[in-house]
C-alpha positions in Angstrom: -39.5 61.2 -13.1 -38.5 58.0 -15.2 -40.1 56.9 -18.3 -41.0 53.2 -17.5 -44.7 52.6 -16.4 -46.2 49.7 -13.8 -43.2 49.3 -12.5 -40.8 48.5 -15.0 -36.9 49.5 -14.1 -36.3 52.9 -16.4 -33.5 52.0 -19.3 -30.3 53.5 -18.4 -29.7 56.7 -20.8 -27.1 54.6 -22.6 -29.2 51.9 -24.2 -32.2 54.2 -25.1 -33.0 54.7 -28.3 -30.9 57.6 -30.2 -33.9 60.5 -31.7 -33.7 61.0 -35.6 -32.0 64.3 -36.3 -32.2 64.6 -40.4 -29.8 67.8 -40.2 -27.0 66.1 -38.1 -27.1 62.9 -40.3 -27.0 64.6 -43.5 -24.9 68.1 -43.3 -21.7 66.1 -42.8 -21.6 63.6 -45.8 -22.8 67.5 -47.9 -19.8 68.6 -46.6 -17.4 65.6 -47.9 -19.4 65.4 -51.3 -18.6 69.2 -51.3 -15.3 68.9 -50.4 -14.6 66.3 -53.0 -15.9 68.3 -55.8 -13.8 71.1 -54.8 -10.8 68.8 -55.3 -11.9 67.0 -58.5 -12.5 70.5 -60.1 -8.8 72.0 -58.4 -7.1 69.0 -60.1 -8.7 69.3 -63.0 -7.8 73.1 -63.2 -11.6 74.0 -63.5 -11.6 75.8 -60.5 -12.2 79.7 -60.7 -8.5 81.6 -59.2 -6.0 79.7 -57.5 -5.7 75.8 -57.8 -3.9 74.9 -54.9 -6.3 77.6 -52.7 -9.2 75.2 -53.9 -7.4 71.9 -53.6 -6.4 72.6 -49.7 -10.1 74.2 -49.1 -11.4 71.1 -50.2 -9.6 68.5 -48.4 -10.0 70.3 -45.3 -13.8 70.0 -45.8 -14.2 66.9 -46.6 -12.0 65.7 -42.9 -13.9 68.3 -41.3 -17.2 66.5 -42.7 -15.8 63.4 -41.5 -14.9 64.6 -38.2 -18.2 66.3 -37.4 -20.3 63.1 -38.4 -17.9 60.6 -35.7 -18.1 63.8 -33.2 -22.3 64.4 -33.7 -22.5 60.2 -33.0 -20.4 60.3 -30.5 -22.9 63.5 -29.1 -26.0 61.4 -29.8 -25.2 58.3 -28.1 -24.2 60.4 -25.2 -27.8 62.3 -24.9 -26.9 65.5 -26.4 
């Protein structure tokens, strides 16, 4: 059942080594660059339809970016 071999103590789940996950890294800083583009082009007034619909759709991506990358590091250190 544990990892170690010749009988080493197994590493508590906690200091193991977090797995490379390319789509949890990345997707969350898309969503902030996204966001912020969406805010640049509302302020700008370059947005197609309603400014302020674009300006408030964009903010809330780019925290919800920001939020999902401190949640999914939060996730991986805990195993998940």
């Amino acid at each position: 059942m544990s990892e170690s071999t010749d009988g080493e103590k197994p590493v508590p789940r906690r200091f193991r080594r977090l797995r490379s996950n390319p789509l949890r890294d990345s997707l969350p800083w898309v969503a902030v660059v996204v966001g912020l583009l969406l805010v640049v082009r509302a302020m700008l007034g370059r947005s197609p339809g309603d400014d302020p619909v674009w300006l408030v759709m964009g903010i809330v991506l780019a925290v919800l970016g920001v939020v999902v990358f401190f949640v999914n590091r939060w996730q991986a250190r805990r195993g998940h």
